[in-house]
Kinemage of the C-alpha trace (Angstrom):
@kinemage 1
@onewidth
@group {chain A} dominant
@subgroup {mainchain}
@vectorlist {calphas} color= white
{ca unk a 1} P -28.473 -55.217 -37.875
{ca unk a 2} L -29.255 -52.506 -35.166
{ca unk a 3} L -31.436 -50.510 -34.885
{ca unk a 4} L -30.587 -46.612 -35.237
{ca unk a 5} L -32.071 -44.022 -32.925
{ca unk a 6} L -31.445 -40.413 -33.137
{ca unk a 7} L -31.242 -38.377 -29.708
{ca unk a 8} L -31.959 -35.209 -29.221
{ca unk a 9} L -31.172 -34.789 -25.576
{ca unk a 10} L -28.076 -32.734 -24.655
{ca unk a 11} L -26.493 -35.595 -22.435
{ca unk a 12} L -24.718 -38.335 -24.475
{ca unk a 13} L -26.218 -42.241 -23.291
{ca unk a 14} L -24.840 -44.992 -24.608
{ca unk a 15} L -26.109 -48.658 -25.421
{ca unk a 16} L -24.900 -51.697 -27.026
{ca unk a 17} L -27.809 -53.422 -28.747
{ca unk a 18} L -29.164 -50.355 -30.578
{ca unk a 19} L -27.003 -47.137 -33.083
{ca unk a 20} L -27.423 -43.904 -31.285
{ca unk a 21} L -26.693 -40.795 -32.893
{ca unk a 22} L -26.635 -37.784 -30.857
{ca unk a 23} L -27.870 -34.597 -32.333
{ca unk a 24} L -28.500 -32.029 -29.663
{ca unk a 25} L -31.013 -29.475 -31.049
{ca unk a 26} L -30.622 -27.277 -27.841
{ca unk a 27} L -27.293 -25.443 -26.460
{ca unk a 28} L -27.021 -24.925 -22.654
{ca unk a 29} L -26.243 -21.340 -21.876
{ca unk a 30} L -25.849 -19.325 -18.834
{ca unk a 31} L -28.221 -16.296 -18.766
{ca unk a 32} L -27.209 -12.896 -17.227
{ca unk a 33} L -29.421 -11.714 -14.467
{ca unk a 34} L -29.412 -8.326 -12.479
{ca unk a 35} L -28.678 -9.541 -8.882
{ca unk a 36} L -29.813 -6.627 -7.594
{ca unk a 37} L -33.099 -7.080 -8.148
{ca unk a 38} L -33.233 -9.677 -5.558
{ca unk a 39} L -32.934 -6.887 -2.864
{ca unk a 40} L -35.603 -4.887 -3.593
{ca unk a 41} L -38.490 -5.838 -1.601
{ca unk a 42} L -42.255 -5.495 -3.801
{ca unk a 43} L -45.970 -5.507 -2.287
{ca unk a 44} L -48.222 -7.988 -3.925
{ca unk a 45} L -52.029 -7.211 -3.994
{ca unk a 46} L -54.465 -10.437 -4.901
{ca unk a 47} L -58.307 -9.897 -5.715
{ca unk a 48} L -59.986 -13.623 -6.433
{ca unk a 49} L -63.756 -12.498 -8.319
């Protein structure tokens, strides 16, 4: 008898010697993102105490 794993990864993977059942628990998604902020240009001011 084999052995049975449950994976939780979002890529399937596959092996003979043990029972894999895939169960993503995440969904990949594109995000949207305002491109335009990449042109605006910002001033960064650092104090170290």
């Amino acid at each position: 008898m084999r052995p049975v794993i449950v994976m939780t990864q979002t890529s399937k993977f596959k092996r003979e010697d043990v029972c894999i059942l895939h169960k993503p628990l995440i969904d990949v998604a594109p995000l949207s993102f305002d491109t335009e902020l990449l042109e605006v240009n910002y001033d960064w001011l650092i104090f170290f105490v």
